[in-house]
N, C-alpha and C positions, 0 to 999 in steps of 0.2 A: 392823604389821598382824598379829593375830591368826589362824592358824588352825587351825579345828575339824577334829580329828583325828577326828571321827565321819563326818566330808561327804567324808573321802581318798576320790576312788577307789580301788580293790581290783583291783590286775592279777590275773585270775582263771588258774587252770589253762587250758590250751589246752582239755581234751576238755568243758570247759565254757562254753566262749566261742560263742554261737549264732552263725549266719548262715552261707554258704557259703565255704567252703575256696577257692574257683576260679572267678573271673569267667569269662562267656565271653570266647572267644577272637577275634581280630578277621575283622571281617566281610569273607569273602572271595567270596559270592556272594547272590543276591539272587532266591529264589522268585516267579513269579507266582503268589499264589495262585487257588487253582481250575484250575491247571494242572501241567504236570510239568515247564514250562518255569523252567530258569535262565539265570541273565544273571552271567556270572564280572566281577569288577570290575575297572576298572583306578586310578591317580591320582589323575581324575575321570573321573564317568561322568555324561550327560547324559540324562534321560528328555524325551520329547516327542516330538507330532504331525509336527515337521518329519525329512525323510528322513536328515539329518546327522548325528540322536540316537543314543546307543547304543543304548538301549532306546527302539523306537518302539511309541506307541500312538495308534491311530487311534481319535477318540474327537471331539466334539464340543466337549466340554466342557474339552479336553486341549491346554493352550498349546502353540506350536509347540517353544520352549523352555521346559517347563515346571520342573524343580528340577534340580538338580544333587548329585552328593554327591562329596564331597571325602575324600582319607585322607590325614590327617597324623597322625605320630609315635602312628601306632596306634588311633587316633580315625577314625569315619567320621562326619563333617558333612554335615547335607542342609539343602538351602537353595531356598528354596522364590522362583522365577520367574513365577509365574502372575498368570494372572486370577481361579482358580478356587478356586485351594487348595490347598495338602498340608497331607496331616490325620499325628496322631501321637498316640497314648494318645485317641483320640477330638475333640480339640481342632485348629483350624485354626493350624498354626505357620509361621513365617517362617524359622526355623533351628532345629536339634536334634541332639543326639547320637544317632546310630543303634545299637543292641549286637546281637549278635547274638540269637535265640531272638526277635526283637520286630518286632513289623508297621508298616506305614505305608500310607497312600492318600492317593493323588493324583487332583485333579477331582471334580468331583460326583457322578459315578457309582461315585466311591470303589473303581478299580484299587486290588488292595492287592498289597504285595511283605513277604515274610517275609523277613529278611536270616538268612544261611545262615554260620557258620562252619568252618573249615578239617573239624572232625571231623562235622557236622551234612553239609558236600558229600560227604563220605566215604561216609555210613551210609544218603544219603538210596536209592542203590542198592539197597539191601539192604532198607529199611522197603518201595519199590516192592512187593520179592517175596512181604513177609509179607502187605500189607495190601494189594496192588493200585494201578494206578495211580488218577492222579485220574475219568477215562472210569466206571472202574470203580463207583465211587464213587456217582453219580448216582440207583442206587435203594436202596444198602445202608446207609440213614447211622449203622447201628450201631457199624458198624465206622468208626473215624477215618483218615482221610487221612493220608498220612505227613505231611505239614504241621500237621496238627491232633498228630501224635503228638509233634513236636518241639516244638510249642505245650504239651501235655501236661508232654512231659519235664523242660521249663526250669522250668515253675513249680514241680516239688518234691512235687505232692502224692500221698500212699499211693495206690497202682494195684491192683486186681485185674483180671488178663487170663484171660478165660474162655475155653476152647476145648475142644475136643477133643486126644487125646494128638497130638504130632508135630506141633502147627502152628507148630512155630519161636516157643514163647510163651517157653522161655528163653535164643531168642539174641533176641526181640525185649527182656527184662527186659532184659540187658546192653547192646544198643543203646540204649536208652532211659537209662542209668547215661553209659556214653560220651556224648551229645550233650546232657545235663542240666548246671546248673553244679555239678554236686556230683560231677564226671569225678574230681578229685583224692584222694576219698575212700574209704575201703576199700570196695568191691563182695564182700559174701559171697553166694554161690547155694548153699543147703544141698543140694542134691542133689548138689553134689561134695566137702561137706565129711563129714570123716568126724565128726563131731560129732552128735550123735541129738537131737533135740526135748528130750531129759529134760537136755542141759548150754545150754538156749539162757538162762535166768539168768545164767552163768554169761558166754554167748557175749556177752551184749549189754552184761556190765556191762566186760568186758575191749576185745573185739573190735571187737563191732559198733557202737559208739558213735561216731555221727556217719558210719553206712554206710549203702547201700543192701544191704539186706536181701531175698533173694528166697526165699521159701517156699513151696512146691509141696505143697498143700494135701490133694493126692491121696495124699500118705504119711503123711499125720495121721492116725492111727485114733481118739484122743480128743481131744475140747476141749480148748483149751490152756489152763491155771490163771490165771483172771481175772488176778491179780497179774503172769504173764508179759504177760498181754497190755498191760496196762498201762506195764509195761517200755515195749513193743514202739511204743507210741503216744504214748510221755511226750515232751514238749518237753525235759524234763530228759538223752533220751538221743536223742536230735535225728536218731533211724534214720528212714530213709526203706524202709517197706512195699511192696515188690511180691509180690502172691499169686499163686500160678498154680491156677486148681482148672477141673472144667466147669462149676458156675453157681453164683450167689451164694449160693444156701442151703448148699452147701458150707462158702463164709465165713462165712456167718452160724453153725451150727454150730459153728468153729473158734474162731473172734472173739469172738462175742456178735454180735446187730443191730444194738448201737450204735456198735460200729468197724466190720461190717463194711458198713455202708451210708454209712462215711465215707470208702471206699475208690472211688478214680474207674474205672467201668467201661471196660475197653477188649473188645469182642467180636475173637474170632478166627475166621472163619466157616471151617468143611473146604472142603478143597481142590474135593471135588464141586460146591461149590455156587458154584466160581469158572472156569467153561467161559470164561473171557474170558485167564483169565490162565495155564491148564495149558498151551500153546503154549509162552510165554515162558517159562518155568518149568523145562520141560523143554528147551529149548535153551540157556537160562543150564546146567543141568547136563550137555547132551553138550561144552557148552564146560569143564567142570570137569573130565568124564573125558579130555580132549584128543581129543574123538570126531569121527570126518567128520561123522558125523549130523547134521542139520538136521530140525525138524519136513517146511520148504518140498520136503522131496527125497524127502518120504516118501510111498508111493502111497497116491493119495487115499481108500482105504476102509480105507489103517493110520491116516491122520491122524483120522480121524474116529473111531474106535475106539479111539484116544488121547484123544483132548478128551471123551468120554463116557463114560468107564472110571470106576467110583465110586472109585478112589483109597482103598481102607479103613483104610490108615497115614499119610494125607496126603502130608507132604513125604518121611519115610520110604519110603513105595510110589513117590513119584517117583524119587527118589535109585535105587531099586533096579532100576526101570525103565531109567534113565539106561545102567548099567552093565550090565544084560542085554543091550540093546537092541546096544549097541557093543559088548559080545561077540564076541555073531550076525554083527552085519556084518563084524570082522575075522578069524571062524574060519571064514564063509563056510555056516554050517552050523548048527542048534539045537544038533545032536548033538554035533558039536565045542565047541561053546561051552560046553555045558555039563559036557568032561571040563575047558576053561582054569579058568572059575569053577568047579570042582570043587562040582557040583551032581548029584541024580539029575537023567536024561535025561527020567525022566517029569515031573520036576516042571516045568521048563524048558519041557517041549511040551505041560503040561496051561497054563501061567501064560500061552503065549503066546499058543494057540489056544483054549481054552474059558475062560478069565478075558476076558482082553483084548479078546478077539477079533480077532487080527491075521491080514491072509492070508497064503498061504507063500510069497510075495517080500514082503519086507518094505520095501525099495524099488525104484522101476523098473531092469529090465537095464541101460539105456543110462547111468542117473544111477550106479549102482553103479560100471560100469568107468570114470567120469570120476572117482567116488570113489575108489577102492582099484588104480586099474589094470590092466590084461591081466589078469595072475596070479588076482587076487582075483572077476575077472567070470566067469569059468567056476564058481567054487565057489560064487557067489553062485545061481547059473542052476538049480544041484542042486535035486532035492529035501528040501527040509529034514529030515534022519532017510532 
């Protein structure tokens, strides 16, 4: 037999070999969507109407043992028990591979679960805080659900995340790299590299090839030379695009209109206009500062004066709250707090009292010395200043 040495395959260099570097990783939990509820997996896990199931749905249409999913040697199999159906890729199937970043519905009213892996239950914490929970959700649908974000992230495609400054749009780009199959691949964020716009030729043809690439649009002062941009878009150098700017004419600007309306929108909406979520928000960081603080402990016309405060650096002005606020309650005092955080005294009691608007106990007497003890109730009691 003859052969044609024109038809060889050609083992090509790595940095040109398309597709993803890093399947997802095995599915270790399992989203309901439309909620914030997970269901961590075991061996097998059983879904259905009857009370025995791991995961029960009450549902009409929903067998009492309806599918099961099974993990063997890394694989999660769902096998479908019904009457009604599990659905997969839009199709009614009897058995399937489940991977992670991918949905499934069971019954006719089509429950879907998002299957969740090890780094995707990690992050999903943390998408919660940037984009709200699901609740949240129901009138904003600009802005994507962390579930839709992880649906986003695994498919691969150029993102530009539009916000205002401080809305955690470059630790959501890096989450979005982490729970993507493209986790194994270099992640450049220009805003920490010391490399300027004028070596990104340079950067893309060495570096960033086959990376996620994140560009903060807001430090572009000109156009970028069609030719980069092209770079920046080619299949041939397989980068994946996330922009950070506040709105698309930005990109468009930067890009041209015809990359940048190839970029999949993600809105960031300021922190003001999310009264649902500054609560949580701010007690994910009196826990950061290792603070007594609790929103729930705090007297009822500081909490309110909290949840309505315009936030004008978003997460920034939170974070800074977070650390003022625990301060105050461990110096006992504005004045003191502000020689610990070495602040002027004025700025400390203009930020508390005519910004904020907080009264001068910050929390109730009696919560305070359950807080801080004896010692710390007396100072608390002072007049602040």
């Amino acid at each position: 037999m003859t052969t044609n040495p024109s038809l060889d395959t050609t083992t090509l260099p790595e940095e040109q070999r398309g597709g993803v570097d890093n399947g997802p990783g095995v599915v270790k939990a399992l989203l309901r969507y439309g909620t914030d509820t997970r269901h961590p997996l075991s061996t097998r896990t059983t879904i259905g109407s009857a009370a025995d199931c791991d995961i029960v749905i009450t549902d009409p249409g929903i067998s009492k043992h309806h599918c099961r999913l099974d993990h063997k040697r890394g694989r999660l199999r769902v096998t479908d028990e019904s009457k009604n159906g599990t659905y997969f890729e839009g199709e009614r199937d009897k058995s399937f591979i489940l991977k992670a970043g991918k949905m499934f519905a069971v019954g006719p009213n089509a429950c879907q679960f998002l299957a969740l892996d090890d780094e995707m239950c990690t992050h999903y914490p943390e998408l919660t805080e940037i984009l709200g929970l699901q609740q949240e959700h129901s009138v904003r649908s600009e802005t994507p659900s962390p579930a839709d974000m992880i649906l986003a992230a695994r498919n691969g495609a150029p993102l530009l995340i539009e916000s205002q400054p401080h809305c955690e749009q470059h630790r959501l780009a890096g989450i979005v790299h982490k729970v993507s199959l493209f986790r194994a691949r270099p992640f450049i964020d220009l805003a920490s590299e010391r490399n300027t716009f004028a070596d990104l030729p340079t950067l893309l043809r060495k570096r960033a090839r086959k990376a996620t690439l994140v560009i903060d649009l807001e430090r572009v002062e000109d156009p970028f030379d069609p030719s980069v941009v092209s770079m920046m878009f080619s299949s041939k150098y397989q980068v994946r695009v996330i922009a950070l700017a506040r709105s698309v004419d930005i990109a468009d600007t930067a890009f041209g209109k015809n990359h940048a309306r190839a970029l999949h929108r993600i809105l960031l909406p300021p922190v003001a206009t999310r009264p649902q979520a500054v609560g949580r928000l701010l007690d994910r960081m009196f826990i950061d500062e290792d603070s007594p603080l609790r929103m729930s402990l705090l007297a009822p016309e500081n909490e309110s004066a909290l949840l309505n405060y315009s936030w004008p650096d978003n997460f920034l002005s939170l974070r800074g709250a977070a650390k003022w606020l625990t301060a105050i309650v461990r110096a006992g005092s504005i004045n003191q707090a502000a020689v610990d955080l070495g602040v002027k005294r004025t700025t400390l009691h203009n930020w508390y009292s005519e910004q904020v608007g907080l009264s001068r106990n910050l929390v109730p007497d009696r919560i305070a010395g359950a807080m801080l003890g004896a010692s710390a109730k007396s100072a608390i009691r002072k007049k602040h200043g």
